[in-house]
C-alpha positions as CSV (number, residue, x, y, z in Angstrom):
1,X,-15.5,189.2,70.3
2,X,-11.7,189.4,69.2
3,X,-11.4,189.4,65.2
4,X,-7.8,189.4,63.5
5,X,-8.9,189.4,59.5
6,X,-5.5,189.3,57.6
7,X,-5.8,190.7,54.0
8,X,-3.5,190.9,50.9
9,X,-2.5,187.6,49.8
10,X,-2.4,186.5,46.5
11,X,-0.9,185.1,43.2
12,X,2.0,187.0,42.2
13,X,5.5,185.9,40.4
14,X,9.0,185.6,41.7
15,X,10.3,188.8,43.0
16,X,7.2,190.7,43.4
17,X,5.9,192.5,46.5
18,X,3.0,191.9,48.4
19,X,1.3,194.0,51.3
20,X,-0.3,192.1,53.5
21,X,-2.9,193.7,56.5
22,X,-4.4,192.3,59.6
23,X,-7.2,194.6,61.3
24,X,-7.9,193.6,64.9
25,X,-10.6,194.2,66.6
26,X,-12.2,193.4,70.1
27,X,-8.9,194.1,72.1
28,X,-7.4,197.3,73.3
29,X,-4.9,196.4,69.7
30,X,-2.1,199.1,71.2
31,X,-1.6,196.6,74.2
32,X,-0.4,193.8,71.6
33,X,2.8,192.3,70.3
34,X,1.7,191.0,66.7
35,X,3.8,188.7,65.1
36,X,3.4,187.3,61.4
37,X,3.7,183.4,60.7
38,X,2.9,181.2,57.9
39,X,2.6,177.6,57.1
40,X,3.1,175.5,54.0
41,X,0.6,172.2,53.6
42,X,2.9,169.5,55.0
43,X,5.3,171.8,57.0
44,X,5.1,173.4,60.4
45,X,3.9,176.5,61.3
46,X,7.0,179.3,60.9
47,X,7.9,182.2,63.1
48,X,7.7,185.3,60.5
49,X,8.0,188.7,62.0
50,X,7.2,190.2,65.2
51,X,6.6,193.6,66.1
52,X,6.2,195.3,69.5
53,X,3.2,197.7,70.9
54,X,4.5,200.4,70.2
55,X,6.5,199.6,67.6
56,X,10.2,200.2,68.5
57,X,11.0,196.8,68.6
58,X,11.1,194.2,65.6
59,X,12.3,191.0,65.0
60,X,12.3,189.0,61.6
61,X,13.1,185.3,60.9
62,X,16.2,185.0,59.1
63,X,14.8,183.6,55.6
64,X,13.0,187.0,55.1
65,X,15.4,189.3,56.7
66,X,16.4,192.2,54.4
67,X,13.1,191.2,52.2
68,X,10.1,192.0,54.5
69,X,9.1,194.5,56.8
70,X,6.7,194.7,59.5
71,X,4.7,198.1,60.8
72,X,1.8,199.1,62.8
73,X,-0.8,201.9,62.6
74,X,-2.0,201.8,66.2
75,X,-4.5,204.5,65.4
76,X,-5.9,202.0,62.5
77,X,-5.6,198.7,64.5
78,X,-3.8,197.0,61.9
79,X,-0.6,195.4,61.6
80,X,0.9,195.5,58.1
81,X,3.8,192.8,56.7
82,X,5.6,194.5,53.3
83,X,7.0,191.4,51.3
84,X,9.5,192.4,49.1
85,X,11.4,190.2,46.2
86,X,9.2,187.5,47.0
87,X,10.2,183.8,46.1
88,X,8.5,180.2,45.0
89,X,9.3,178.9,49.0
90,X,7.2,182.3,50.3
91,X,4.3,180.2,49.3
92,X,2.3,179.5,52.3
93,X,-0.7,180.8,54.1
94,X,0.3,183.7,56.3
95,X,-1.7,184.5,59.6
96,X,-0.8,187.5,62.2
97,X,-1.6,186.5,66.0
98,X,-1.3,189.1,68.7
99,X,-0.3,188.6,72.8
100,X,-0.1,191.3,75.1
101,X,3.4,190.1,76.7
102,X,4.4,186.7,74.9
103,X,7.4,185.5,76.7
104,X,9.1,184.3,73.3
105,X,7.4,186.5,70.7
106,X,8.7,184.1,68.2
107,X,6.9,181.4,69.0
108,X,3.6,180.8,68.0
109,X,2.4,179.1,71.2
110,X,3.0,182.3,73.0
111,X,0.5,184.1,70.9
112,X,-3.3,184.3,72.3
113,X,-5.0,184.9,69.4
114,X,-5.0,184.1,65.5
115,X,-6.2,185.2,62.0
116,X,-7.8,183.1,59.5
117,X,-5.1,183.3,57.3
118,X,-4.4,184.4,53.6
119,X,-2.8,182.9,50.8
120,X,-0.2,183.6,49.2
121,X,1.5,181.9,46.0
122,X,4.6,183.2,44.2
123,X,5.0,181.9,40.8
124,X,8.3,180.8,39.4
């Protein structure tokens, strides 16, 4: 069964970092974009960060740009999203989703499977 369990949300104020972790399992992980999204109650789901199988390519949404940072540890299976200088409007639920060749890897329709999600709340 294909798991993606994000981790490393929480309550934090303005301009704070947060690490946040998504550990697949039940796919061959190395195979995978992953891409990073979130979503605020009453707003539309966001395109976040992307990040390709191996790496070399990345791709970030222009409100984080210069704030976060997206890796991978193949060897771990997990897909990492380093928030930096965080602000009130990060607040949202973030959820990673991976697709082995999305044709628009930021959109979230082109991405096979999801996370649960984890919360994340940044304090003014």
């Amino acid at each position: 069964q294909v798991q993606l369990v994000e981790s490393g949300g929480g309550l934090v104020p303005a301009g704070d970092s947060l690490r946040l972790s998504c550990a697949a399992s039940g796919i061959t992980f190395s195979w995978y974009y992953m891409g990073w999204f979130r979503q605020a109650p009453g707003k539309e789901r966001e395109f976040i960060a992307t990040i390709s199988h191996d790496g070399s390519n990345k791709l970030y949404a222009d409100s984080v740009k210069g704030r976060f940072t997206v890796s991978r540890d193949n060897a771990q299976n997990t897909t990492f999203l380093q928030m930096n200088g965080l602000k009130p409007e990060d607040t949202a639920v973030y959820y990673c989703a991976g697709e082995i060749n999305p044709n628009r890897a930021t959109i979230q329709y082109d991405y096979s499977y999801w996370g649960q999600g984890t919360q994340v709340t940044v304090s003014s």
